[in-house]
C-alpha positions in Angstrom: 106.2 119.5 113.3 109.4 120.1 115.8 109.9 123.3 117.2 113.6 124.4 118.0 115.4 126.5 120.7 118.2 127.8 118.5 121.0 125.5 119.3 124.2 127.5 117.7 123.8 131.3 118.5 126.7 133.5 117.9 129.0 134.2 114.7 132.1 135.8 115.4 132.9 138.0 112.4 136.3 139.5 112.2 136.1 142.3 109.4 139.0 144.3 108.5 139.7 147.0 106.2 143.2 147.2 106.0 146.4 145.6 107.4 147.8 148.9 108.2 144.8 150.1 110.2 144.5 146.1 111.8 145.6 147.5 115.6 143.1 150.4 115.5 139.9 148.5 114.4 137.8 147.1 117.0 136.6 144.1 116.4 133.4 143.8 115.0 130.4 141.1 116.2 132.2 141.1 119.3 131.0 142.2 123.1 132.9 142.1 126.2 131.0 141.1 128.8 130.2 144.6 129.9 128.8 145.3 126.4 126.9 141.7 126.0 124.5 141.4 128.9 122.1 144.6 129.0 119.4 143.3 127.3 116.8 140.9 127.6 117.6 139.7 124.1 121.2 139.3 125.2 119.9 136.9 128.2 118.3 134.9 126.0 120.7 134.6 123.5 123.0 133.5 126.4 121.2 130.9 127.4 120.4 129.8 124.2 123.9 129.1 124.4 124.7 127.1 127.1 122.7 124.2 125.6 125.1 124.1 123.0 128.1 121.3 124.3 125.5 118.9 125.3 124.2 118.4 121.9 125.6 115.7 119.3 125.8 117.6 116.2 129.4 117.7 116.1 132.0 114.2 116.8 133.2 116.4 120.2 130.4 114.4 122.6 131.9 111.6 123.4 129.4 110.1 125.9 128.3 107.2 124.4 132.1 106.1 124.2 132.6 106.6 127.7 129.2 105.1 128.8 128.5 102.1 126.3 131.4 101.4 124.6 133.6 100.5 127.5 130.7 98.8 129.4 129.6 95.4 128.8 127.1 96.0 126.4 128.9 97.2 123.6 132.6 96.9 122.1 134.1 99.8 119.7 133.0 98.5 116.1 134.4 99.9 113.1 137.5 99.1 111.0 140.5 97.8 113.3 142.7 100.6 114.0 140.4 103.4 113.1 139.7 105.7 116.3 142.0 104.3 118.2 141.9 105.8 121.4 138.3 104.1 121.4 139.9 100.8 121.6 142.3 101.6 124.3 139.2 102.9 126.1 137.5 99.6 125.5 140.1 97.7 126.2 140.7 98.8 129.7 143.9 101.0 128.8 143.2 104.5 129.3 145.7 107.1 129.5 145.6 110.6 130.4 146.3 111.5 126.4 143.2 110.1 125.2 141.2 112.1 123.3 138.2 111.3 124.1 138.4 112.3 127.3 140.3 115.7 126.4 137.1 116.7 124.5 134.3 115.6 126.9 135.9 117.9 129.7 136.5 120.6 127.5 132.9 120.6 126.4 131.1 120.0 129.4 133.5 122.7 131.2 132.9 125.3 128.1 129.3 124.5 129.2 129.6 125.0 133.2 131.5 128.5 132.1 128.6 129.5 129.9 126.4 128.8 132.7 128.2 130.8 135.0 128.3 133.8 132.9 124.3 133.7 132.9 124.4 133.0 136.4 126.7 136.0 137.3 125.5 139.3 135.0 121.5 138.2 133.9 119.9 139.0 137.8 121.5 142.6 136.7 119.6 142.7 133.7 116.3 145.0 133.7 114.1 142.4 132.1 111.0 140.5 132.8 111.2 138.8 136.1 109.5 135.5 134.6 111.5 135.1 132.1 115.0 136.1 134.0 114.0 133.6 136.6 113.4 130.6 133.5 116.8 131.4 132.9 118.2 131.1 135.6 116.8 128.2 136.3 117.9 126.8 133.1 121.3 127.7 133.8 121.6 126.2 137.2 119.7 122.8 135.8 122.3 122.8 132.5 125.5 123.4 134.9 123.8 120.5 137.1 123.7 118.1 134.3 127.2 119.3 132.7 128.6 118.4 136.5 126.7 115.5 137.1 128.4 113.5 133.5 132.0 114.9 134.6 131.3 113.5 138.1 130.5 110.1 137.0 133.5 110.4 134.1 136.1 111.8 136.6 135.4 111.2 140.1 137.4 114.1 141.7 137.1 116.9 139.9 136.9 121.5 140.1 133.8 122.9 141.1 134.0 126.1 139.5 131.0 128.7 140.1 132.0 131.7 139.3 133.2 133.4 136.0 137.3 133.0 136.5 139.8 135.7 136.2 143.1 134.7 134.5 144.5 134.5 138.3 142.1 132.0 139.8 142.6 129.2 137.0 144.5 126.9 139.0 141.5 125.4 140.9 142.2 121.9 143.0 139.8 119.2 142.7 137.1 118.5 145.5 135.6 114.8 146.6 132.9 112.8 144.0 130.3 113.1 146.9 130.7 116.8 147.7 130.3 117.5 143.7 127.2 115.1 144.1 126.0 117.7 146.5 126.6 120.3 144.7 124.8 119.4 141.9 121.9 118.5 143.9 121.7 122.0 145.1 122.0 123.1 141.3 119.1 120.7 140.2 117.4 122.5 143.3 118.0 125.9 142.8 116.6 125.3 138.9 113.4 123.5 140.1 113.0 127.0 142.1 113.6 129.3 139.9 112.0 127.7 137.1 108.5 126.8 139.5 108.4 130.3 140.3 108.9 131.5 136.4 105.4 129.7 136.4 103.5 130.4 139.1 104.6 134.2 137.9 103.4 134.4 134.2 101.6 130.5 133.3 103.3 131.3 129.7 107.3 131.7 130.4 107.5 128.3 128.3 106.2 128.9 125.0 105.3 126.1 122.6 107.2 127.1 119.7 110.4 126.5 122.0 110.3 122.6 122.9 113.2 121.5 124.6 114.0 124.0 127.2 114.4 122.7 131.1 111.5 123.0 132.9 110.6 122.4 136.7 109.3 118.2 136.2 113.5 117.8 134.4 115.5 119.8 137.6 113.4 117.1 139.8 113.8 113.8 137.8 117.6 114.9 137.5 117.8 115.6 141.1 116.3 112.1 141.5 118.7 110.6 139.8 121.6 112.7 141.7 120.2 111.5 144.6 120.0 107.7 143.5 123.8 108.0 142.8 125.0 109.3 146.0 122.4 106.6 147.7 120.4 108.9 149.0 117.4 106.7 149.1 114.4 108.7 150.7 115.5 112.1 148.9 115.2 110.1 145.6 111.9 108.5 146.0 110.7 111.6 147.3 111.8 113.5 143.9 110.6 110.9 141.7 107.2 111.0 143.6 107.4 114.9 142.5 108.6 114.3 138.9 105.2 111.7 138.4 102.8 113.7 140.0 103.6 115.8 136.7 101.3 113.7 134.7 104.4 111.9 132.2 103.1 108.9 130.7 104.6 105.6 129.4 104.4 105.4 125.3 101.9 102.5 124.4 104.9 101.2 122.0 108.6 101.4 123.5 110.1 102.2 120.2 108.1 105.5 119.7 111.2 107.2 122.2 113.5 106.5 119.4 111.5 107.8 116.7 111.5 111.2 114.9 107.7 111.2 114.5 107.6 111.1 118.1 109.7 113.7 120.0 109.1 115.3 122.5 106.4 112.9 123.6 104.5 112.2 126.7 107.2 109.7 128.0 110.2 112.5 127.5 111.1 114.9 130.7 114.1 116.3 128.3 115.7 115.8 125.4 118.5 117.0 123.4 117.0 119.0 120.4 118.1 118.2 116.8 117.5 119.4 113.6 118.2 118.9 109.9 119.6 120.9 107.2 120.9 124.0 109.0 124.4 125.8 108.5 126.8 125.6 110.9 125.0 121.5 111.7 122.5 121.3 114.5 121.5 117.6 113.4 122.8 114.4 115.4 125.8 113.0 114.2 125.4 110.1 115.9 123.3 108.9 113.0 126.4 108.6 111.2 129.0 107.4 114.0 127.1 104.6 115.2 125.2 103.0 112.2 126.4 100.0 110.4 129.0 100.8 107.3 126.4 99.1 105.3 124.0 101.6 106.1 126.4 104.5 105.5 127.5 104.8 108.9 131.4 104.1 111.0 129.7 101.3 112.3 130.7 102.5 116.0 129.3 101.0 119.1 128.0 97.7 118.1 126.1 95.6 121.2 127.6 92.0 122.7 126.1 89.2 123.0 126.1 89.6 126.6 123.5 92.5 126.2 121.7 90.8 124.0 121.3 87.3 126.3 120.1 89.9 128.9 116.8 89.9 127.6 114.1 87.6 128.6 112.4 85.1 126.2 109.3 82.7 126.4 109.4 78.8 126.1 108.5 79.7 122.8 111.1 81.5 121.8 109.8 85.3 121.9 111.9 87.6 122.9 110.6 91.1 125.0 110.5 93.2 121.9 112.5 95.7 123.6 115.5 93.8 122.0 114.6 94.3 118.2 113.6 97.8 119.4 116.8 98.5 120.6 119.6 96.5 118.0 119.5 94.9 114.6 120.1 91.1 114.2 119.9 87.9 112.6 116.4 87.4 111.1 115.1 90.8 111.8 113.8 93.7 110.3 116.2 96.8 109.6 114.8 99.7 108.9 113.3 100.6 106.3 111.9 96.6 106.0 115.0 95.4 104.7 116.8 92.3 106.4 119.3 92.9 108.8 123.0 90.6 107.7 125.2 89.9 111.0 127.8 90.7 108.7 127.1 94.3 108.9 129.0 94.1 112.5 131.7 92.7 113.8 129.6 91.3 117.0 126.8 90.1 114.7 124.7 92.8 116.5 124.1 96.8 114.8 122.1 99.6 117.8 119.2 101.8 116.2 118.1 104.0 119.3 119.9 106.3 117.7 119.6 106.2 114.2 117.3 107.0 111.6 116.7 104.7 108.5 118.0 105.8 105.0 114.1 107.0 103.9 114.4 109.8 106.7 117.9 110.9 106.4 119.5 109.8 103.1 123.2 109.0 102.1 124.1 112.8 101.0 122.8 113.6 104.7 124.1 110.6 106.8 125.4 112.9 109.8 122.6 115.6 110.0 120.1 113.8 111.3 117.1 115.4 113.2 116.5 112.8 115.7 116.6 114.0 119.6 118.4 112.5 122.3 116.9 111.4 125.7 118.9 112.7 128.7 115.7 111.0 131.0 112.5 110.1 130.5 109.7 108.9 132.7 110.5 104.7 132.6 113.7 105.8 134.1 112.0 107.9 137.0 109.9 105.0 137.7 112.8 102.8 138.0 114.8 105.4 140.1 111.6 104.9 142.4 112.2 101.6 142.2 115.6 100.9 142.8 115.4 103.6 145.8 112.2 101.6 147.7 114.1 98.6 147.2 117.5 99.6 148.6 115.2 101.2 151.9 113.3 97.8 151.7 110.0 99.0 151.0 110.0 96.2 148.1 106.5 95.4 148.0 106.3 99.0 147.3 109.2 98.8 144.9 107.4 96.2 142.9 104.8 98.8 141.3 106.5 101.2 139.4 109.3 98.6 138.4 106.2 96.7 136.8 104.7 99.4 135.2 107.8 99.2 133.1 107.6 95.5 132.5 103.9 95.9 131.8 104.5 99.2 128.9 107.5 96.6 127.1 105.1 93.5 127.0 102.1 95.1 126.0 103.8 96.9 123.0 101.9 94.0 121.5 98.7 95.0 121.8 99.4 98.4 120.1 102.3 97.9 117.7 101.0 96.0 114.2 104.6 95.8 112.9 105.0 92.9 115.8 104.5 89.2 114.6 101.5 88.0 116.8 100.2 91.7 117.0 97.3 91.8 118.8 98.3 89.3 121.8 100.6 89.2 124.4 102.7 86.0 124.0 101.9 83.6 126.6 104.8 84.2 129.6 106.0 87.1 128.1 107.4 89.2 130.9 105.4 88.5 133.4 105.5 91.1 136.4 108.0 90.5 139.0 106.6 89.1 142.2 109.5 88.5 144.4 109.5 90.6 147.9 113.3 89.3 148.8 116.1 92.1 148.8 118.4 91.0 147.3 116.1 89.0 144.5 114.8 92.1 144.0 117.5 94.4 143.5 118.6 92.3 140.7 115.5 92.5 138.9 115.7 96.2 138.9 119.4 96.2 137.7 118.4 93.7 134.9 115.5 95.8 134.2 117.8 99.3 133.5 120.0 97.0 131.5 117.1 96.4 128.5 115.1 99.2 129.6 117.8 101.9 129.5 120.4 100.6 127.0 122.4 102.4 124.6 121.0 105.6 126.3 124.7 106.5 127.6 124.3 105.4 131.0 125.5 101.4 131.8 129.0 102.0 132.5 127.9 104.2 135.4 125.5 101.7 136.7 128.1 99.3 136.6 130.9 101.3 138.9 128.2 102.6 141.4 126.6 98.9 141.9 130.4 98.2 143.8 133.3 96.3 143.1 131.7 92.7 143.0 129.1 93.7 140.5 131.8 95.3 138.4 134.1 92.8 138.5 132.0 90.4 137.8 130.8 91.8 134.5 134.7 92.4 133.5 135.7 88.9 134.6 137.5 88.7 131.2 138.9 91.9 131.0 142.2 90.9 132.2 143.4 95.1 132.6 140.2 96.0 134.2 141.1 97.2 137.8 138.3 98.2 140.1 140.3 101.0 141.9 141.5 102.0 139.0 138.8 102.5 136.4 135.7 103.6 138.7 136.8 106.8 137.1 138.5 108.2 133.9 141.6 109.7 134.6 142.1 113.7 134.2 143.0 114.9 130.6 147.2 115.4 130.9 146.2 118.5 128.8 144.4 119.9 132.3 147.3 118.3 134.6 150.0 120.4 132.7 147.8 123.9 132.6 146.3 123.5 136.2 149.1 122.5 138.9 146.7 122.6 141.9 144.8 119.0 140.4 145.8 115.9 141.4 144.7 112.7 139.3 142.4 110.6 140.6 143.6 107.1 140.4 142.9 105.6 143.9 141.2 108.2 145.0 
């Protein structure tokens, strides 16, 4: 069964008596700040709260749009016209109006305040030291993650640490890499605090609250931090960390996209959903991104580019990881009934994020209880990889990259829903032996393209492989401009309220 950390904490109740007493009341259910944190409880409940704006139970997280839709391995689906600031998004003409891009900075920066409140008024809180230091660590690794997404969205953008006074809100923009350090020091600091949460009382992390950062996250996240601002040695050295932890490689691939398997051995952290609750905490994605004949928008939908990605046998086999990851022709949906290409516009429908009508039915479409994987441990291993091979250590390079390989073919030998189930198809994936640089480097790009996709994260790859690599893959995107759309530009709603930010085109 899943266990929860509460996801949506406070209600703000406004209760009045009568109009002409309205000025004299004082609101009830809320604290000032100097009221709120005292207690322990009111640490917690804090905290609790910070998780909030990286969650998908509401339309407002707009990753996957600005990570899959306007890569190569996915277009924007659904009816023509409808959402159509994903389109312009997809189509290479982004403006600063777009709305997707007004909500994902005003969550993730409603998320870096929360996380400096905590960080500011709990060490004043007469508590348990354990537990204050958990939290603190959480809120350094939650600000780290809420940076590191603006980063790769925005480029340029505020570092803001501090609570801020009505008087310091105009707050210029700093350099990508010296945010990148930043939020290395974050991922850091919460590896710290949280180690020493440990080492001070074993049980800080209770069971019944899966879900929480813990010390193995802060380093796999600082791994991949490091990996984006190339620093090579500091990210093999943190992956090194994050798999001396003990994570593990599900026997069958598609078990990290399944309810029944949450929280599993393969997951360093997930974002926690649940069912049936008032206000939502289920994943709306469910809804968004399934195909309309399914119930769903029909968002999202893959290319065929992503789909001739994957490697096949003379005989026609394909790594399973491709009827894992999408519906098409020929295949199983869920629920065994046959997928039509007609369901999508690309003849292709994703399911990492979806559940099938048995577990979530019509009346329920968008409260769906199905986590979402910020990182889990194929992606460490292929951090290592990618890391070794860029300091050319490749022979090294070649182990944990095939360990991934080895995990996707062998999901025969353990998953009886497979045709041939039982074998491994003759030349099915065989591990990569090549020593060459170069050779190299684009087998381990290739590999985070299956591995990884539809797990919000390809149009990032894409920009920080260069300007060749990306222009390459947008060859027929006739408005895609390199210097131009490494970034996202900065909501016009933030250029008119902060006049010290400057826009990073060109930057």
């Amino acid at each position: 069964m899943k266990r929860y950390i509460p996801i949506v904490i406070i209600l703000c109740l406004l209760v009045m008596t009568s109009c002409n007493k309205f000025l004299d009341e004082k609101p009830q259910g809320l604290y000032t700040t100097a009221e709120f944190f005292q207690t322990e409880s009111h640490a917690m409940l804090a905290i609790n709260a910070c998780y909030t704006p990286m969650s998908f139970a509401n339309a407002d997280n707009r990753l996957w749009v600005l990570s899959d839709v306007v890569s190569d391995d996915a277009v924007k689906g659904g009816f023509p016209g409808d959402q159509a600031d994903i389109e312009l998004i997809d189509e290479f003409r982004i403006f600063e109006d777009n709305g997707n891009l007004e909500t994902i900075w005003k969550i993730y920066y409603e998320g870096i305040s929360r996380c400096n409140m905590v960080l500011k008024y709990v060490p004043a809180i007469e508590m348990n030291v354990a537990l204050r230091n958990r939290i603190l660590g959480e809120a350094h690794f939650l600000r780290g993650y809420y940076y590191f997404n603006l980063c790769n969205i925005f480029g340029n953008i505020p570092l803001i640490l501090k609570p801020l006074e009505p008087e310091d809100m105009q707050v210029t923009n700093i350099r990508q890499e010296l945010v990148y350090n930043h939020i290395e020091s974050d991922f850091n600091a919460a590896f710290n605090y949280m180690e020493n949460a440990l080492i001070q009382n074993p049980d800080v992390y209770p069971s019944s609250e899966l879900g929480r950062a813990h010390p193995a996250a802060a380093k796999a996240l600082l791994a991949k931090t490091y990996l984006f601002n190339k620093k090579w040695q500091e990210a093999v050295t943190a992956a090194e960390r994050v798999i001396a932890y003990g994570f593990s490689l599900t026997p069958i691939y598609q078990h990290n996209f399944n309810v029944a398997y949450d929280n599993n051995e393969e997951q360093i952290f997930q974002i926690q959903h649940l069912s049936g609750y008032d206000p939502v905490l289920g994943n709306r994605l469910n809804q968004w991104l399934a195909p309309r004949a399914q119930n769903g928008y029909g968002f999202d939908e893959p290319t065929q580019s992503f789909v001739d990605e994957f490697e096949m046998t003379v005989d026609s086999v394909y790594d399973p990881r491709l009827d894992y990851t999408l519906g098409r022709d020929g295949q199983l949906w869920f629920d065994e009934v046959p997928y039509s290409s007609t369901w999508s516009s690309t003849g292709y429908s994703q399911k990492k994020s979806l559940q099938p009508l048995s577990e979530i039915p019509t009346s329920s479409k968008s409260d769906a209880d199905l986590n979402f994987s910020i990182i889990r441990y194929a992606e460490v291993l292929l951090i290592q990889a990618e890391a070794l091979c860029e300091l050319n250590q490749c022979a090294e390079a070649l182990v944990p990259l095939n360990m991934v390989r080895k995990r996707a073919r062998e999901s025969y030998l353990y998953d009886n829903k497979l045709t041939n189930y039982g074998s491994i198809p003759e030349g099915l994936l065989p591990d990569v032996i090549s020593t060459e640089q170069i050779a190299l480097r684009d087998a381990i790009r290739h590999e985070r393209r299956v591995e990884l996709g539809f797990e919000c994260m390809r149009y990032f790859d894409v920009i920080r492989y260069g300007k060749e690599y990306a222009e390459s893959v947008f060859a027929e995107k006739d408005n895609f401009v390199y210097e131009i759309h490494k970034v996202f530009p900065i909501p016009q709603s933030e250029m008119e309220t902060n006049k010290n930010i400057t826009q990073n085109f060109g930057y």
